[in-house]
Every structure is written in C-alpha cells, then in structure tokens.
N, C-alpha and C positions, 0 to 999 in steps of 0.2 A: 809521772802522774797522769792515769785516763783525763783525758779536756769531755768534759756532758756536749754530748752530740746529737740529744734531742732538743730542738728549739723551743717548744713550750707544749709541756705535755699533755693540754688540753686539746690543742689545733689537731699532734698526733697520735690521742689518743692510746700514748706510752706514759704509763708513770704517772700517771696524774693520781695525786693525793686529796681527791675530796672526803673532808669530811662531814658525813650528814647531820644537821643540828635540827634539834630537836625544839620547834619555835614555843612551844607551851616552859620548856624549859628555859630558853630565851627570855620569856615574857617576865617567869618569876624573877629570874636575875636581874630584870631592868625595873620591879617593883622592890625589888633588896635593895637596889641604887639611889631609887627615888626616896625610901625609908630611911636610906643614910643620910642624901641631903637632907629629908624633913628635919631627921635630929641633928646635925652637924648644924644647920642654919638655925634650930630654936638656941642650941646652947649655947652660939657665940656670937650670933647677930640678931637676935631676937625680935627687938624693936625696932629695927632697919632703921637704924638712926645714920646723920652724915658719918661719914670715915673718920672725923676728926674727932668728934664728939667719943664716938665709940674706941678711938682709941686713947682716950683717960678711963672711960669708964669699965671696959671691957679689958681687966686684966690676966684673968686666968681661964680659957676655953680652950674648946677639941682644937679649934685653928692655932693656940698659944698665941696670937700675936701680943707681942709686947707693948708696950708703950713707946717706945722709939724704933717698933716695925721691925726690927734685927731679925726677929725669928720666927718662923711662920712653918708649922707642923701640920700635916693630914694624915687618914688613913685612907689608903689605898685599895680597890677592891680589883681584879683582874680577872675575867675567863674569855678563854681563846680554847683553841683547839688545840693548840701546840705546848701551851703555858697549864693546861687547866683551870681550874676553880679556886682561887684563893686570895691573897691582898698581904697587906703589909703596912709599910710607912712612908712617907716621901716629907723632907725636912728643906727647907732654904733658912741661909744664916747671912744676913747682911753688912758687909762691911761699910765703915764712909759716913757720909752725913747724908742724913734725910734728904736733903734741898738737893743733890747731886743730880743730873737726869738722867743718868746711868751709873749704879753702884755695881762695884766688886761682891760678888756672891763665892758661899759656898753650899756644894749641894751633896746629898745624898739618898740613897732610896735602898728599901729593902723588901722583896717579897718575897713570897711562898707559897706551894699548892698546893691542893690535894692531890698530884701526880708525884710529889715528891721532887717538883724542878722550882729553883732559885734564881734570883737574882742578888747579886750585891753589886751598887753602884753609889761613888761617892768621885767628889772633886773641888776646883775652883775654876771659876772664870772673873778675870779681873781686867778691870778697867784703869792704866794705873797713866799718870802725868796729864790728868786733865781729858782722860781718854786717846790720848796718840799713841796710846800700846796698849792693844789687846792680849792678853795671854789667856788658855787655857788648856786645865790638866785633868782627864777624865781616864777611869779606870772602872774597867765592869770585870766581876768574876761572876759566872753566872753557868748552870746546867740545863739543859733544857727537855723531859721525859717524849719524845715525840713517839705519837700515835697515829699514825696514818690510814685511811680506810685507799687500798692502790683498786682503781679498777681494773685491774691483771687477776684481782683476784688476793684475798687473804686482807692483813692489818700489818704495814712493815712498822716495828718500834724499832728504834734506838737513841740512844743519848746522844746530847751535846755537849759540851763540855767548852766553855770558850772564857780566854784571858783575853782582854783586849787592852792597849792603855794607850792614848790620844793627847798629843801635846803641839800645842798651836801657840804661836806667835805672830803679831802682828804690827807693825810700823804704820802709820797715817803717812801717806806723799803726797796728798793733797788734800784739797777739802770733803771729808767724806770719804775718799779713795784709801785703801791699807792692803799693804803686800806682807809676805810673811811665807815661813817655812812651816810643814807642817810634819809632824813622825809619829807613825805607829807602829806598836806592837799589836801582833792578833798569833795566839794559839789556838787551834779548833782543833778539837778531838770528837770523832764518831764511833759509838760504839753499839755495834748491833747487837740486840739481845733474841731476834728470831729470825729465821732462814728466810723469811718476808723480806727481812729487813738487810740482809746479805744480796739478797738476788736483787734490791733495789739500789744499794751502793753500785753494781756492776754495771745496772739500767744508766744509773745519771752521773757516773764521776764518781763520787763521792769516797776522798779518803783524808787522812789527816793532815795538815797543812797549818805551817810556823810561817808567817811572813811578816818581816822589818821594812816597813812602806817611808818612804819620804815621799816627798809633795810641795808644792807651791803655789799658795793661795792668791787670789785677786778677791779683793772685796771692797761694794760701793754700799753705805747704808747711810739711808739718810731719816729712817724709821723715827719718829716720835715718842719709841719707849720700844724695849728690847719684849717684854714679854706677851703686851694686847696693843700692838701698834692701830694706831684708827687711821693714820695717813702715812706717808714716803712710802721709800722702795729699798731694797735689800738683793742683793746680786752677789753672789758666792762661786767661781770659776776655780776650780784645782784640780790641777793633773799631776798624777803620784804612778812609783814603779814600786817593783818591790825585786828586789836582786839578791840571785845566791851571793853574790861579793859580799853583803849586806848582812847575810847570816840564814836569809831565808830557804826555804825549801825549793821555791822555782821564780824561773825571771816572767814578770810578767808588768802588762800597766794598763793604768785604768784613768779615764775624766769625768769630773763633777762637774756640773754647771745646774744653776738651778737661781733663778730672778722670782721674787717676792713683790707684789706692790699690793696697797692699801690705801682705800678708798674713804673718807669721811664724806656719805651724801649728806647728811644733816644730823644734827646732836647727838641723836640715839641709834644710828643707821651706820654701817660701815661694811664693804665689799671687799672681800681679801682674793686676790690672786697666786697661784705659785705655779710655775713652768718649771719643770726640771726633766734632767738627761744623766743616764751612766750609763758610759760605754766605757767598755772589757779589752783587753788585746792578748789573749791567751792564758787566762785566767783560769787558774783552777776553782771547782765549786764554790770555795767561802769567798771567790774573790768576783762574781758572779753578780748579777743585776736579778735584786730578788723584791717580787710585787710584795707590798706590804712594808718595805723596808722604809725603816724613818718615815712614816705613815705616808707614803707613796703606795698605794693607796691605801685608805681605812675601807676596812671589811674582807681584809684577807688576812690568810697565815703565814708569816713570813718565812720563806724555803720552799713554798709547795710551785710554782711556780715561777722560773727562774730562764736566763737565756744571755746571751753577750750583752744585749743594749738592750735600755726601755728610754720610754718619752714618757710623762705623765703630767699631766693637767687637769688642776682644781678650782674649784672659785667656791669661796666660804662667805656666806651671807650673817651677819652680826646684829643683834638686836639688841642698845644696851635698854637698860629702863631704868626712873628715878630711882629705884633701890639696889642692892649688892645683888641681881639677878643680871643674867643675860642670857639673852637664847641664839640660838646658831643650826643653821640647817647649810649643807656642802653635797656640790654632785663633787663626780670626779673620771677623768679617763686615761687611762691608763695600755701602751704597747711595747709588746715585748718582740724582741726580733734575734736573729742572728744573720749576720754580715752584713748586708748595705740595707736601708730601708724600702727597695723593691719587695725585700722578701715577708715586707709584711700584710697579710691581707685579714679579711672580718674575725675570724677565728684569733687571731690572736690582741683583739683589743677588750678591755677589760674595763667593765666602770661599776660607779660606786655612787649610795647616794646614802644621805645619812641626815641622823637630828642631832643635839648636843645643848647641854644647859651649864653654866659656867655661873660659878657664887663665887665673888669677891672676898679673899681674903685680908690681902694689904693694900690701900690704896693708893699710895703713894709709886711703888712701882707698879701697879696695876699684876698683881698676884692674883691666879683664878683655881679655884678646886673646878677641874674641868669632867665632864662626864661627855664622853660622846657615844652613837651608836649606831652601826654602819651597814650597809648590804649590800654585797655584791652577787657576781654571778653565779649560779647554781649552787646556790642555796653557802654559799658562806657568808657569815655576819661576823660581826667583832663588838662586845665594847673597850674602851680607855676611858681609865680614870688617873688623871695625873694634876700636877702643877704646873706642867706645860703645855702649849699649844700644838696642834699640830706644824703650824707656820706660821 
C-alpha cells in the first residue's frame, strides 16, 4: 500500500482540499439552529423550573426525559463539508440508580443528508462493581459522500464507506488509575466516482484498508461527572498496532495520549483544558493523524488534512447560568508534522476559535443538547449538534 508522502497539503500546496463556504449560507444554518433551540427549550423546559421539579412535571417532550431520567432523546441537525446538510437523532438510555455518580449508559445515533451520506452509530459504556471496571462497546456503520474543491484544479468526489467496532475494558489499580486492553475493528472502503478523484487517491495514498488494532490503555480520572465535568482531570495514554498476523491488511502502530483538566473558578464559571498527541509509525491513510478528528480541532473537515503526527491544544471557557442554559466560547491550536518535530514550522499550525450554547437535558448526570460553531483557517467553519461534549 502507497504510505501519503505529502505532509500537509496546505504548507505544500499539493492536494489541499478546501472547501469554499458560503457565510450567508452559514448564517442561515446557525438561525435554523437557534430556531431549534427556541422550540426544543419552549416544549420541554418552558418555565425553567429546578430539574427536579420539572422532572415530575415534564413527562412527555422533544427531550423525552422521563421521570427517573433513563432516557433522554434529541434531534440532531449536522452540515459539514464532508457530511452535508442534514440531522437525524441522538438517544441516551440510562442504566442503575439515579443517586450513582457515574451510571452505565447506552447510546445511539442516526443521521442523514442531503449528500446521501449516513451515519449509524449505537453501543454501551458501563460502569460495572462500583465503577472498578469500565467497559465499552461502540460500533459505527457509516458512508460518507466526499466533495472536494482540490486547488490542482477540478472537485475530486468519492465515497467512504467505514465499519469500525471498538471494545475497551478496563480494571481500577488504584485510586482513580485503570489499565485495560483495547481492540478494534476498522474497514474503509474508498471509492472514486470522477477522474478528480482517481488522480487524488495517487496524490495522497489513499486506498482500502481492513485493520484488526489491539491496544493498551492507561487511564487516570478523577473528573466530577463523565459528561459536563466542572473540576478534576482525565489522562487517556494507548499505544495500539494493528498486524497482518492479526488478520489485517498492513503491519503498522500508532500513540494516543491526550490529558483533560477542569477548572471550577466560581459557581457558574468553569475552564476546560485538553492537550493531546497521535503519532503514526507507517500507517496507511485511514490509520493517519487527521485535523478535525474527534474534534481535534472544531472547524475543520475531517480527511482534508492529514500527516504522521499532530499536537493539538484547546481551552473551553463555560458559562453556566441559574437556568438549563450555558454558553461556551473555545480557541484552539492545532500541528501537523511528519517525522520529528523539527519539521514543523508556521504553515503547518492550524487554529480554531469558536461559540457554542449547551441546554440542559438531564440533570442529574449533567446531559447537554450541545450546539457549537467553529472557524478556522481559510475559510473553513463547522457546526456540531450533539449530546456530547467535545472534552
């Protein structure tokens, strides 16, 4: 399999996949948004009563939460570049007792475009003996219609096509501390539908790739609540291979490291940090350090650019208020390099600055309909609408 041998195709002006957005376009999208929260927030919290209160009174709305908080329902709105224009659903089903500080979840999400690309993604993450074992099992089927405007000239399309299925275990060895093995499944299929999009495969790599990854996790969390932490810290270290012995298509290995911490200045004031790193060691395309990825950083397209290693640093500033609102404004910086970190200079750092409004669904685990909206450089923006945070 060709290894991409251009480091980041903005620095050399090979392959670079911008595409041009259209901010009037932008603007309406982020007044659709705003129109959703108005009705999402009149039909189910109306009177911004306490969480408690509203949870006897408030039995059937858009958010569904229940009465004992088990299930908590939204719609999903999504445009990207890559995704297009479209939404869907996003569903959390609560296992356990209320009173728990960390309950077993299951989750699910379904979306759709006007491109004709999907997602389906469902699982569980479980907290089981008091929390001294993590477990979790995540599986996405999903297509992805890419549209690329290449400044080589022309628009390369083609599809993705990706199985992926993620299962993590976890042991406590000390207080806070949990090791664990981790395995994946990932199938990517690429498939070109214009001679754009052929001569860009040959540009960057890009061909199909099966790989059966193990791994071994470190992790230290000492977070106040899994979902809107307002204090501790959170540190995730795992280095994974992925081997033809294995079943996969090529031997190759990769590290995650990435520390989280959270700041309470005062009641309604909280400061989030995240520092993270993925480096490659002969990694074919899907196995690649891609800006955008696991919102490392928000306001890019995920795939467009890509290289062995990135660094990326955020800091998310949290506003809550006496009611189910909160607001959130996040820079961020982001470098991509290949081989040592000598070879990175101005051109290839990447930042990001963005706003976001978060309405309280469940209170109890701190459950948020999250809206953010992000801008980075030359002219790429993104919004996310999810039930999760970025970090």
């Amino acid at each position: 399999m060709q290894k991409p041998k251009i480091k980041n195709y903005q620095s050399q002006q090979q392959g670079v996949n911008r595409v041009k957005i259209n901010y009037l376009k932008s603007l309406f999208r982020l007044a659709q948004v705003l129109l959703l929260l108005n009705v999402f927030s009149g039909l189910s919290f109306a009177e911004q009563q306490s969480p408690d209160k509203l949870q006897s009174e408030n039995t059937a709305s858009t958010a569904s939460v229940a009465k004992d908080e088990k299930l908590v329902v939204a719609p999903i709105l999504i445009s990207n570049p890559a995704f297009g224009d479209g939404g869907g659903v996003a569903a959390l089903y609560f296992l356990g007792e209320v009173a728990q500080a960390r309950r077993s979840r299951l989750i699910g999400q379904l979306l759709y475009s006007d491109a004709d690309s999907y997602v389906a993604m469902g699982g569980a993450i479980m907290h089981l003996n008091n929390d001294n074992n993590r477990a979790k099992v995540i599986g996405v089927n999903a297509r992805i219609r890419n549209s690329f405007d290449d400044l080589l000239g022309g628009t390369a399309e083609y599809d993705s096509e990706i199985k992926l299925v993620v299962a993590e275990y976890l042991t406590k060895v000390e207080d806070k501390f949990f090791i664990g093995p981790k395995v994946t499944y990932k199938n990517s299929e690429y498939i070109a539908t214009n001679n754009e999009a052929v001569d860009y495969f040959d540009r960057v790599g890009i061909s199909d790739n099966e790989s059966i990854i193990v791994g071994a996790m470190t992790v230290y969390d000492s977070r106040d609540n899994d979902n809107f932490p307002y204090q501790g810290l959170y540190f995730n270290g795992t280095y994974s291979l992925s081997s033809e012995n294995l079943g996969g298509d090529d031997d190759y290995q990769f590290a995650e490291i990435s520390l989280n911490h959270y700041h309470q200045l005062a009641n309604s004031h909280v400061i989030a940090f995240r520092h993270s790193g993925y480096f490659s060691f002969d990694a074919p395309y899907s196995g690649q350090a891609k800006l955008g990825n696991r919102n490392d950083l928000r306001g890019y397209t995920t795939g467009e650019m890509i290289a062995e290693h990135m660094l990326s640093n955020q800091i998310e500033y949290r506003w809550l208020t006496a009611s189910n609102w909160s607001y959130v404004g996040f820079i961020g910086l982001a470098g991509l390099y290949n081989g040592n970190m000598t070879s990175l200079d101005d051109a290839d750092w990447y930042k990001s600055i963005g706003v976001g409004v978060r309405y309280r669904l469940q209170d109890a685990q701190r459950v948020n309909f999250r809206v953010d909206f992000a801008v980075g450089d030359d002219d790429n923006d993104g919004f996310y609408v999810s039930l999760r945070e970025a970090f």
